[in-house]
C-alpha positions in Angstrom: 73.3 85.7 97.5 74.2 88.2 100.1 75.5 91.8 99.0 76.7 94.0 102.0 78.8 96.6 103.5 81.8 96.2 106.4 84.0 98.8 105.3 84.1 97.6 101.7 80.9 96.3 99.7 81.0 92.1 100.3 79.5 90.3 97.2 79.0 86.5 98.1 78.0 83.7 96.2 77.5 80.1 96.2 81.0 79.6 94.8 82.3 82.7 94.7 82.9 85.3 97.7 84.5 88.9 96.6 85.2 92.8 98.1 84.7 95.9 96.7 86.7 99.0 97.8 88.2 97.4 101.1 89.2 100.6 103.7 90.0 97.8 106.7 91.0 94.7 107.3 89.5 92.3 104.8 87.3 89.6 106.0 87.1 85.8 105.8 88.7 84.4 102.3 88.1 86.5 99.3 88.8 85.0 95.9 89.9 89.1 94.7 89.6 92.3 95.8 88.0 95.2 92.9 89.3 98.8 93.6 87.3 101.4 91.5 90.1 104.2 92.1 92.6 105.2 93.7 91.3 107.5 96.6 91.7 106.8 100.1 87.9 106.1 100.9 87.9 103.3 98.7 91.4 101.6 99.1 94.0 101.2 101.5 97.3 98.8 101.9 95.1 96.1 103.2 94.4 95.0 99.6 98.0 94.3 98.8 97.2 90.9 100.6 95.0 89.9 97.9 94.3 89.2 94.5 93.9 93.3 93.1 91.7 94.1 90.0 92.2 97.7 89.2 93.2 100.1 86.1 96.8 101.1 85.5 95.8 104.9 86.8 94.3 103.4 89.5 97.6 101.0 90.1 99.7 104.6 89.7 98.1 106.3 92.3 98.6 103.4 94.6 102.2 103.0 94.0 102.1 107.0 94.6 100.5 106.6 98.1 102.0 103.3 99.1 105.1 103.2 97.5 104.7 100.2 95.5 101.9 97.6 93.6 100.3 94.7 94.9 102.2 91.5 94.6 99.0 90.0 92.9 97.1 92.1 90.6 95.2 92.1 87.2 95.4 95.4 85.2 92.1 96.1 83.4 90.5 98.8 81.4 86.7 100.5 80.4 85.2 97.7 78.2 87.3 95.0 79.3 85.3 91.6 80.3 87.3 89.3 83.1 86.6 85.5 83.7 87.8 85.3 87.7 87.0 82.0 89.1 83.5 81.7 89.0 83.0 85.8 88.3 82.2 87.2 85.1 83.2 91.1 85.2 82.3 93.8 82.8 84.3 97.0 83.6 83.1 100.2 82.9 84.1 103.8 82.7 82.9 105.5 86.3 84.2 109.2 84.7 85.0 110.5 88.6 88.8 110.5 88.3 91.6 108.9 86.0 91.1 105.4 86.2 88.1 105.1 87.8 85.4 102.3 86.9 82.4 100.6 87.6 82.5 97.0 87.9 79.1 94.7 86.6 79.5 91.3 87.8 77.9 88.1 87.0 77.3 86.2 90.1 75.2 82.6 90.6 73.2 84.1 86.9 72.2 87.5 88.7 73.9 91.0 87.1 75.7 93.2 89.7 76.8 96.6 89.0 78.3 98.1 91.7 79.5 101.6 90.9 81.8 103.2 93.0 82.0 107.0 93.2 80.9 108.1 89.3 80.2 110.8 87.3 77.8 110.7 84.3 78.7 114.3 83.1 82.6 113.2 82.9 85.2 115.9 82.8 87.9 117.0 79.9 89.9 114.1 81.0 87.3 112.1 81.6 84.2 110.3 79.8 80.8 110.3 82.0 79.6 107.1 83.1 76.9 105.3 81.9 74.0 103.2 83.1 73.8 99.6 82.5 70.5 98.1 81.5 68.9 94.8 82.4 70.4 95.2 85.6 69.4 92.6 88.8 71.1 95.0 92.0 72.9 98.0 91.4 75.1 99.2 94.3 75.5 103.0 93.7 77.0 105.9 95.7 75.3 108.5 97.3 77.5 111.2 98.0 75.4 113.9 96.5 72.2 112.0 96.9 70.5 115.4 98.9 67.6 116.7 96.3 69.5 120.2 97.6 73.1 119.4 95.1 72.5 120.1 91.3 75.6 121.1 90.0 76.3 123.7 87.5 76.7 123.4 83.5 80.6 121.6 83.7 81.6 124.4 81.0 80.0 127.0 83.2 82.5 125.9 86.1 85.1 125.8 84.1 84.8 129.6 82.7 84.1 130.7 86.3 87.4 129.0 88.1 89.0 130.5 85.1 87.9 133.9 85.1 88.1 134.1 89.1 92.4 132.9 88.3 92.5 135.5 85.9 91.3 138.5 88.5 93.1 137.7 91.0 96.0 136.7 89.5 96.8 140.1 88.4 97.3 141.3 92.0 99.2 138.4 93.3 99.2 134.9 93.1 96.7 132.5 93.3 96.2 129.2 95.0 93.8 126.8 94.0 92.5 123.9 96.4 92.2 120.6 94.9 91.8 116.9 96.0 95.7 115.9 95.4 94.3 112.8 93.0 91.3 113.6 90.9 90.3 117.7 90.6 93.6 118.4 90.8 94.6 116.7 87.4 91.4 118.0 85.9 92.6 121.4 87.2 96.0 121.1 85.8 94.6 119.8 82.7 92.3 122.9 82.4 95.1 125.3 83.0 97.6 123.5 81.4 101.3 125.1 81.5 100.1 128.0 83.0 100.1 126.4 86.7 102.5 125.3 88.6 101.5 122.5 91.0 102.4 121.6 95.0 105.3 118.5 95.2 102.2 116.2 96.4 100.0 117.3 93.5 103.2 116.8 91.1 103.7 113.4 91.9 100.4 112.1 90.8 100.2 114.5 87.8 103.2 112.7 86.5 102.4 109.4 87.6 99.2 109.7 85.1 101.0 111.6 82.6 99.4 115.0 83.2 101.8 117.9 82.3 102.8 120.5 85.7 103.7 123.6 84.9 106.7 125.4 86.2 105.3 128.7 86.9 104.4 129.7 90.4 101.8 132.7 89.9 99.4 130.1 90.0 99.9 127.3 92.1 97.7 123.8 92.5 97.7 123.0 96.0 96.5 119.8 98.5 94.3 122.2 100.3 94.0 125.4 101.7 96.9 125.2 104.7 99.6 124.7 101.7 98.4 127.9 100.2 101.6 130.4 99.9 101.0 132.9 102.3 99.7 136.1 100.3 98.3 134.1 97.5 94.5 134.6 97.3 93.0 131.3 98.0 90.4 129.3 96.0 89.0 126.0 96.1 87.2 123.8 93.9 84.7 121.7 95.6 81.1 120.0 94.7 80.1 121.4 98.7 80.7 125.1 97.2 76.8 124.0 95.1 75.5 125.2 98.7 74.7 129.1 98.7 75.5 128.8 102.8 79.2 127.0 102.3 80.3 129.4 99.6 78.9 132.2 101.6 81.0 131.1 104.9 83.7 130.3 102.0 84.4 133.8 101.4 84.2 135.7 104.3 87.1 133.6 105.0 88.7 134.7 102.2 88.1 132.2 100.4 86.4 132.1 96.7 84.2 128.4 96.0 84.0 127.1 93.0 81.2 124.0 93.1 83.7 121.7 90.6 82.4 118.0 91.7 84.0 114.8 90.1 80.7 113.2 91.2 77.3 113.2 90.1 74.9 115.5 91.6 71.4 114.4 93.0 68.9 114.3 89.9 71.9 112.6 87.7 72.3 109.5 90.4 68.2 109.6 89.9 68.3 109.5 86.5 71.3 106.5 86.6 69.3 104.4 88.7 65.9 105.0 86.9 67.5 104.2 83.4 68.8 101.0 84.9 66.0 99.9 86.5 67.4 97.3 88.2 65.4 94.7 90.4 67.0 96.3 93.4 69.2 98.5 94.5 71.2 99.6 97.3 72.6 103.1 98.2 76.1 103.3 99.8 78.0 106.4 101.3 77.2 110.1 101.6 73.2 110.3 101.4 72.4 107.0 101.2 68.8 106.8 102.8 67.8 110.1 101.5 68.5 108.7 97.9 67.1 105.3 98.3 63.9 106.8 99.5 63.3 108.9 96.3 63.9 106.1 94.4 60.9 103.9 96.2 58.8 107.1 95.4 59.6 106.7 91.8 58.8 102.8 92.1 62.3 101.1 92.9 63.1 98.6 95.5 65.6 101.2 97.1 67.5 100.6 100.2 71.1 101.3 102.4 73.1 98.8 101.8 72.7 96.7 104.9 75.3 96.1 107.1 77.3 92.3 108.0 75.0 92.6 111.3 71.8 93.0 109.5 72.6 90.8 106.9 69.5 90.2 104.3 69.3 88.0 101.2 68.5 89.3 98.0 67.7 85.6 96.3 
């Protein structure tokens, strides 16, 4: 069995040889590709070469940012189970955008859950992930996995992006940052009629059936150069957590609000400790910093090696 990452996490078995998240060229044969979600870290136009597993969010954002769906592909859903070749594959909710999901495959008798980017604390349109027990290798992210990121109460976020909006918007408008596919939907879902929404933010919005508002006081933007010039500027970011970015933030005018569709550092320990899998590997972000708390508290922890330092798990 080798697990490992080239720009997308390889899982190969004795009969069986698959990719997770491709963002380059696939390589060697693949019997399927599994995309998690739909942003641009974790998929890209290679995959329309291949057999695609992904939800129909997932599948809408793609035809958003490609302009059209993979010849080949098998639409699946949280608690779905898929027979592929040789793969058995449990798919799970990931709760980090629309459509997002964690994938545990059965390969050669062993469990593999490789997560993709997740969030256990989910969202308002979202559920949190999970952990799955009796676990053999877990492949998780580690984009928060800094002991320095603990996010706020989600609730308390929410009342602070709203109460900042409702300030400022009484002396002009307001512009609020978001990640075109992911916050931005939470943040139009929050605000609901009341904002109006940037052309690239509309076009996902209504390819996942999120409602855009028409008004243009408030305004949901890609980021912070498609800010109306006057409007005060905000941005919602899981970075803002830092008292040194949100600081810097505003004396460039603009306000932080530490909204993360990830999980922060002691909820990614707290995943992998619940799982207690017989190993795991950390991929992305803070990847060596996580896997060495996680030998401190007793797991096999490690970075996902590389095709050029290629180990065997069994």
């Amino acid at each position: 069995m080798n697990i490992y990452y080239d720009r997308g996490i390889y899982v190969e078995g004795r009969k069986s040889r698959f990719v997770v998240d491709p963002t380059g060229p696939v390589r060697g044969r693949v019997d399927f590709v599994l995309v998690t979600h739909g942003h641009s870290d974790h998929v890209s136009r290679y995959v329309y070469r291949h057999l695609v597993v992904a939800t129909r969010e997932t599948f809408a954002a793609m035809s958003v940012r490609f302009g059209g769906l993979p010849p080949r592909r098998v639409v699946t859903a949280p608690g779905a189970v898929l027979e592929l070749g040789n793969v058995q594959i449990a798919v799970l909710e990931a709760g980090h955008i629309l459509g997002s999901v964690m994938y545990m495959a059965e390969v050669d008798g062993l469990q593999i859950l490789i997560t993709g980017d997740f969030n256990t604390s989910g969202s308002i349109i979202t559920d949190g992930a999970e952990p799955f027990e009796k676990l053999d290798v877990l492949v998780m992210e580690a984009t928060y996995g800094d002991p320095a990121y603990v996010f706020p109460n989600r609730a308390e976020v929410y009342n602070e992006l709203m109460d900042v909006v409702e300030r400022l918007v009484g002396e002009g408008g307001v512009a609020i940052s978001a990640y075109p596919l992911g916050k931005a939907q939470e943040v139009a879902a929050l605000f609901g009629r009341r904002a109006g929404a940037h052309s690239s933010v509309a076009r996902y919005n209504k390819a996942l059936g999120i409602p855009t508002g028409s008004v243009t006081d408030v305004l949901i933007v890609p980021n912070l150069r498609m800010a109306p010039p006057g409007y005060f500027k905000v941005e919602v970011s899981g970075w803002y957590v830092d008292e040194a970015t949100r600081k810097n933030a505003e004396a460039a005018g603009v306000h932080g609000i530490p909204l993360s569709d990830h999980s922060d550092f002691p909820s990614l320990v707290e995943f992998a400790t619940e799982a207690s899998p017989r190993l795991v590997y950390t991929v992305y972000g803070f990847s060596e910093r996580l896997a060495g708390r996680l030998r401190k508290l007793g797991l096999r922890a490690y970075t996902i090696p590389t095709s050029a330092g290629l180990s065997k798990y069994l």
